[in-house]
Each structure stands twice: as structure tokens, then as C-alpha cells.
KEKE-142460 format. One record per residue: x, y, z of N, C-alpha, C in turn. Coordinates in steps of 0.02 Angstrom, whole numbers, plus 50000, padded with zeros to 5 digits. Layout:
N
> n.xx/n.yy/n.zz/ca.xx/ca.yy/ca.zz/c.xx/c.yy/c.zz
> X/Y/Z/X/Y/Z/X/Y/Z $
...
//
This chain:
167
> n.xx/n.yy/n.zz/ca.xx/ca.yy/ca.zz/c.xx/c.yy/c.zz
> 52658/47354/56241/52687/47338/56177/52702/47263/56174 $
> 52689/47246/56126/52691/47165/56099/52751/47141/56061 $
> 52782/47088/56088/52867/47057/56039/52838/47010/56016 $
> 52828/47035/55916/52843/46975/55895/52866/46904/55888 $
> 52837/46846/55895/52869/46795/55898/52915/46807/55856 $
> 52888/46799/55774/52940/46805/55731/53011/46826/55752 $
> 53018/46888/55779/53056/46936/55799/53090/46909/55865 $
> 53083/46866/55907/53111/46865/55950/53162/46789/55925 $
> 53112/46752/55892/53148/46686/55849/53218/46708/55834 $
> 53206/46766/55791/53268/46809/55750/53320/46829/55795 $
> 53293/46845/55851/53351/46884/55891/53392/46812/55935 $
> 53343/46775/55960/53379/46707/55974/53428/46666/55946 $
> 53401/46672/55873/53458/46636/55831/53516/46673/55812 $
> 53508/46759/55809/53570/46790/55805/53616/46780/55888 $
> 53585/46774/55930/53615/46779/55979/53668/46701/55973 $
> 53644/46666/55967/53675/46582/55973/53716/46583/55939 $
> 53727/46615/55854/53756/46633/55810/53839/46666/55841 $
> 53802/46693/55864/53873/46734/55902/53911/46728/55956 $
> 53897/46665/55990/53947/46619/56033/53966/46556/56003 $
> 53963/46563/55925/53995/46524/55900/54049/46514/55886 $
> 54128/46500/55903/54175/46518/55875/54201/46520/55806 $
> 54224/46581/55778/54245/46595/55700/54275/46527/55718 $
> 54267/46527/55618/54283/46446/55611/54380/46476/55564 $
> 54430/46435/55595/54508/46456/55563/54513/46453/55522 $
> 54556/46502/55486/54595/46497/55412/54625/46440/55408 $
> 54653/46405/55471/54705/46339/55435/54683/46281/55465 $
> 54613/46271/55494/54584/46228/55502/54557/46184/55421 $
> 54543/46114/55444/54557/46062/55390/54491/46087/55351 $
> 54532/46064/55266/54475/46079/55217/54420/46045/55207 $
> 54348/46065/55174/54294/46042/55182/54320/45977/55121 $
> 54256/45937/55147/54255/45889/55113/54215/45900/55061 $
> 54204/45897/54979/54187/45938/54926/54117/45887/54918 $
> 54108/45813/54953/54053/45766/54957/54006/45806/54981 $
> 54033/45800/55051/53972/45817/55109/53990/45898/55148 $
> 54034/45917/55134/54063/46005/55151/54067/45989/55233 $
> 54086/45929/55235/54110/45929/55330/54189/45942/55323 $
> 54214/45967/55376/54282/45960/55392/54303/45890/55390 $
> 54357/45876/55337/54397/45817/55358/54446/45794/55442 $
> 54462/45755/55461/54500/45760/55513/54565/45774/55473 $
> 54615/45805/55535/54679/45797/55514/54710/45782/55543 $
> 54758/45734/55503/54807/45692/55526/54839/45688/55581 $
> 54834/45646/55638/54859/45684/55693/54917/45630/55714 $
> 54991/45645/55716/55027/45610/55734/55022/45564/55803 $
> 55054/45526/55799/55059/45463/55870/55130/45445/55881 $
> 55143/45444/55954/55196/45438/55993/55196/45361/55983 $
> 55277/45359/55970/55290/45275/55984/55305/45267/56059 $
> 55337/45230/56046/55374/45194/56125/55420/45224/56146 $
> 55456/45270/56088/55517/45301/56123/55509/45367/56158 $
> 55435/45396/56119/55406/45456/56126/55425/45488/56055 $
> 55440/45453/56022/55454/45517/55953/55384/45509/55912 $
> 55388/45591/55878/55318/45569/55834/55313/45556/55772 $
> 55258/45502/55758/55258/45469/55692/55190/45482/55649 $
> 55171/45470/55591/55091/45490/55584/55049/45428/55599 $
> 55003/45447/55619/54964/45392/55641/54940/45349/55609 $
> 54969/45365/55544/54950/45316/55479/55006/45243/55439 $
> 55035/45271/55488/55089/45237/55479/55085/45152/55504 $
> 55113/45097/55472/55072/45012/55502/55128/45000/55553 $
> 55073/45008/55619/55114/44996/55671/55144/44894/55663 $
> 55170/44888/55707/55202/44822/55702/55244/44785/55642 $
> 55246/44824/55589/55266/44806/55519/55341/44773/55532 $
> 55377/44778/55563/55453/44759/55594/55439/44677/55639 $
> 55448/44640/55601/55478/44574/55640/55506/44564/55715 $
> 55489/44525/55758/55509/44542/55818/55574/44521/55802 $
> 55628/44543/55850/55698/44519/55868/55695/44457/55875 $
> 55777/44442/55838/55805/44373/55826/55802/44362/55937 $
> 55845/44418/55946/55888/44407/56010/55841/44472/56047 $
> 55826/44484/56113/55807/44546/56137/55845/44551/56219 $
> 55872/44609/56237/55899/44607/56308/55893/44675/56329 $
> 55864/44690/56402/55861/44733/56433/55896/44751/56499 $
> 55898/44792/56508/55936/44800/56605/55911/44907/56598 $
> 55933/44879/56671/55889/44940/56717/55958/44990/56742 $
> 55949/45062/56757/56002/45089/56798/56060/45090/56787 $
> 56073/45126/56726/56016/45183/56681/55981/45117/56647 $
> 55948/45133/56594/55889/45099/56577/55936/45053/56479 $
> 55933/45029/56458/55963/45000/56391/55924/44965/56361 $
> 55927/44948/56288/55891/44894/56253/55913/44879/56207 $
> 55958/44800/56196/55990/44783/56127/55931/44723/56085 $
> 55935/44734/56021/55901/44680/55984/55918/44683/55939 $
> 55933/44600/55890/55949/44585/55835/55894/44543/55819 $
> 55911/44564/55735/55861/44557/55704/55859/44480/55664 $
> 55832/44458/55625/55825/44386/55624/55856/44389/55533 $
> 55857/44337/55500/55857/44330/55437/55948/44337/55420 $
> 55960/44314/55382/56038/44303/55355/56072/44369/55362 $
> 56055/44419/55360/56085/44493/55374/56064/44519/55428 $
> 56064/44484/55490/56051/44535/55536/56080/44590/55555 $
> 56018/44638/55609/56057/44712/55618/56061/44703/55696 $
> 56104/44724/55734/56095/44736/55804/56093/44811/55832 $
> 56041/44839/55836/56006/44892/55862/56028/44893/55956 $
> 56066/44955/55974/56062/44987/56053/56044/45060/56045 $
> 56016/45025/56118/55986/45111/56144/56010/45090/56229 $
> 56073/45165/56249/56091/45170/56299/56052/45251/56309 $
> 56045/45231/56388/56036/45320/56435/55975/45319/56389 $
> 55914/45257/56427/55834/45275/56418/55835/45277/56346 $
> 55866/45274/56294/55821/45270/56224/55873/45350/56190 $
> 55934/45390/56256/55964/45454/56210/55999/45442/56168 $
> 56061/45371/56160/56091/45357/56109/56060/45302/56102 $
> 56070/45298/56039/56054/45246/55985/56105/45228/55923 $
> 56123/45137/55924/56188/45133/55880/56158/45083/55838 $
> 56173/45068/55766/56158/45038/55754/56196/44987/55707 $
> 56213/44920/55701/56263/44881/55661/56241/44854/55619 $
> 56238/44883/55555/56203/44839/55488/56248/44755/55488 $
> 56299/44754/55516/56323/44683/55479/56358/44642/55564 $
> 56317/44622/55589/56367/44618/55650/56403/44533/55653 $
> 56461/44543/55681/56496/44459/55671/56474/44449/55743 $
> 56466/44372/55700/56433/44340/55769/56464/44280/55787 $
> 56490/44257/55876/56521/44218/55880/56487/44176/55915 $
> 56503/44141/55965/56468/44082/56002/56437/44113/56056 $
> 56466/44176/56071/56381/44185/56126/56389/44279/56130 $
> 56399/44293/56068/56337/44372/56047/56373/44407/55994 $
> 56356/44445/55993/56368/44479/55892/56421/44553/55946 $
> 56446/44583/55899/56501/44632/55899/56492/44667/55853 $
> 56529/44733/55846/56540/44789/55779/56536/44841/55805 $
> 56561/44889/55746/56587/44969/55754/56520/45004/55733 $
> 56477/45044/55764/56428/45075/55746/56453/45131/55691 $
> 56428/45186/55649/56412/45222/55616/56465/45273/55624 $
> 56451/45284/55719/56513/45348/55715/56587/45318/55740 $
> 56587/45254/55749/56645/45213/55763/56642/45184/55838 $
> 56589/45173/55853/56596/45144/55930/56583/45079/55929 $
> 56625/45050/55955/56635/44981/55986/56581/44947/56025 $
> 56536/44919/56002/56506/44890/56037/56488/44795/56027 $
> 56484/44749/56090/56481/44712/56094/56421/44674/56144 $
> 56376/44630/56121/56337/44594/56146/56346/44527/56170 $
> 56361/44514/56230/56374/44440/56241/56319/44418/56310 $
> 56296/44347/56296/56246/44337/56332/56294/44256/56350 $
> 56254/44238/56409/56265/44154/56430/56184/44143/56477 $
> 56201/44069/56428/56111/44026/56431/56117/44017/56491 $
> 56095/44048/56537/56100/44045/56617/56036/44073/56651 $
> 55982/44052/56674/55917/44106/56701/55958/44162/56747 $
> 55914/44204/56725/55903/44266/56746/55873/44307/56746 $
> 55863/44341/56801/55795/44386/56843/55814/44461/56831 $
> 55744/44480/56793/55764/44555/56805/55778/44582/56866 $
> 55808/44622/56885/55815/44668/56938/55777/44709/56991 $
> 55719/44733/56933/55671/44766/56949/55597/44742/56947 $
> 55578/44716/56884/55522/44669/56882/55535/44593/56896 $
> 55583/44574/56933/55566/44506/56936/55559/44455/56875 $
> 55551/44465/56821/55539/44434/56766/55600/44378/56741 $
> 55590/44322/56736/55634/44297/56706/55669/44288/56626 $
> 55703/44270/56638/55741/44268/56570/55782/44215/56548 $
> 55802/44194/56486/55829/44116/56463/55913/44170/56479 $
> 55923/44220/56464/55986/44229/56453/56036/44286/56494 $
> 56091/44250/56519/56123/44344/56563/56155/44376/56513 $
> 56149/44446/56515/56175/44481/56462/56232/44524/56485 $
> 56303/44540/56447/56323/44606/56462/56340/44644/56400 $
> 56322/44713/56387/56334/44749/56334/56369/44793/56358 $
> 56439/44811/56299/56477/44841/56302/56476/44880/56265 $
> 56483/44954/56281/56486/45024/56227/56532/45061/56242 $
> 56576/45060/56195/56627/45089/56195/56672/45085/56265 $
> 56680/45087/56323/56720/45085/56353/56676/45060/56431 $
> 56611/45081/56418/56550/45069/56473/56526/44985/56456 $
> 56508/44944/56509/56476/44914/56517/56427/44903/56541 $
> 56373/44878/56520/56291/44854/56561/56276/44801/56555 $
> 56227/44764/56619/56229/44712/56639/56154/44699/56625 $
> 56115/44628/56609/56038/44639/56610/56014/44577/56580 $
> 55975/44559/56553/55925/44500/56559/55914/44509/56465 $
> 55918/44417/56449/55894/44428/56368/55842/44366/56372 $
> 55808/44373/56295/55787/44307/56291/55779/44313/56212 $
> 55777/44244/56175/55790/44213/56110/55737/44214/56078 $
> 55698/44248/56024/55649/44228/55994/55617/44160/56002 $
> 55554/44151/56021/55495/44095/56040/55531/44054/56090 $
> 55561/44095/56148/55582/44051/56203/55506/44031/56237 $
> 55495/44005/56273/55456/43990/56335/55453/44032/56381 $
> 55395/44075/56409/55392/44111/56458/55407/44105/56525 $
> 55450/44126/56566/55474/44129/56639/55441/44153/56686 $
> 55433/44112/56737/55410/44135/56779/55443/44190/56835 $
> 55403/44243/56859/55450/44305/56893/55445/44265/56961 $
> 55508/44292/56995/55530/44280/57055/55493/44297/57095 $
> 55476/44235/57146/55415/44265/57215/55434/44314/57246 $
//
């Protein structure tokens, strides 16, 4: 007995057919141009790890007037530049976050009551200083105060000059 080519064509292509996976109900809609699937939107992790859409213009935020970091636990204060600055912290890795729409500023760092009433204060002195951990230098020593805690750590001034890290 003889198999049709025809016939075996047929059975080939049903077969391929059927390790195809069903295509989802809530997979993205065709495109009505060309009837391809559009992509969909797929969010992107910032820096802190939170998610944002990926459509979103990264860098759109001005760098910091002022920026200061320290290690153990981990912190990051920055103020922002222009006649209203804001001074933004993040203590314990990035878990709290405070933020001071109007902060007074004296001869060496800005102050104010965050949102839910915490006391916090930024004071730096123009003194080099080495990160801790990377070696990196810095135009400024920092200590930030939250609420009753203090942290210790490294700043530097918008368009300072880059430092060299410690041998």
C-alpha cells in the first residue's frame, strides 16, 4: 500500500499544528495594521527596586543640589537645587523615606520636620572624606540626624571635582 504525498504533507502539518501552544485570552491585542501581537508594556525596576512603566523618561529629575551617603545600615540624603529646595532621606537601605518640601538652611546643612513629624537634620563640614567601604572620596563629612538616630557618611556638592579613592 502506497501514502500519499499529499496525505502525508497533511498529516505533518496537523501534527506541528498541535505542539503549538493555544494562543491566551489575555494575551496582548492584535495589531488591526498587520494582526501581530503588540508588545505589552512591561514595567522596569528603578534603583530602589520599585516598579515603574518602562515608559516612563528616565533621568527627567535634576541631579542634587547636595548628595550624601554612608554605609551600616545603608542611607541617602539629597537636596535639590533651585530657590525651593526639597531635602529627600532614605534610612534602613531605601525602608524609610522622609521628605522636606521647605527645608531652612544654615551655614553648613538644611533641617525640618518631615510629613509625619520627624526631626531631621543634615549637617556636613568641607573636610575630605573617604567612604568607608569604597574608598571613594568626597568634598564633604556628613552627619544626618533622624529623629533621635544619627548617621555618619560622605557628601559632595553639585559639579564638585572628582576624588580620588584611597590606595
Amino acid at each position: 500500500m502506497r501514502i500519499s504525498p499529499l496525505i502525508l504533507s497533511a498529516a505533518v502539518a496537523l501534527g506541528l499544528a498541535a505542539c503549538q501552544p493555544a494562543q491566551q485570552a489575555d494575551s496582548a491585542p492584535a495589531d488591526p495594521a498587520g494582526g501581530t501581537s503588540a508588545p505589552a508594556e512591561v514595567p522596569a525596576a528603578d534603583a530602589g527596586g520599585s516598579l515603574a512603566p518602562a515608559t516612563a523618561a528616565a533621568g527627567t529629575e535634576a541631579p542634587p543640589a547636595f548628595r550624601a551617603t554612608g554605609n551600616e545600615p545603608g542611607w541617602l540624603a539629597q537636596v535639590s537645587e533651585g530657590p525651593n529646595p526639597v531635602l529627600r532621606v532614605e534610612t534602613g537601605y531605601g525602608e524609610q523615606k522622609y521628605e522636606i518640601a521647605s527645608p531652612t538652611q544654615g551655614a553648613d546643612g538644611w533641617s525640618g520636620k518631615a510629613a509625619d513629624g520627624t526631626e531631621i537634620k543634615l549637617s556636613y563640614q568641607r573636610t575630605l572624606c573617604h567612604d568607608d567601604m569604597s574608598g571613594q572620596g568626597f568634598g564633604a563629612t556628613v552627619m544626618l540626624t533622624v529623629g533621635a538616630r544619627q548617621y555618619h557618611g560622605c557628601g559632595e556638592f553639585a559639579g564638585a571635582p572628582a576624588r580620588a579613592t584611597r590606595p
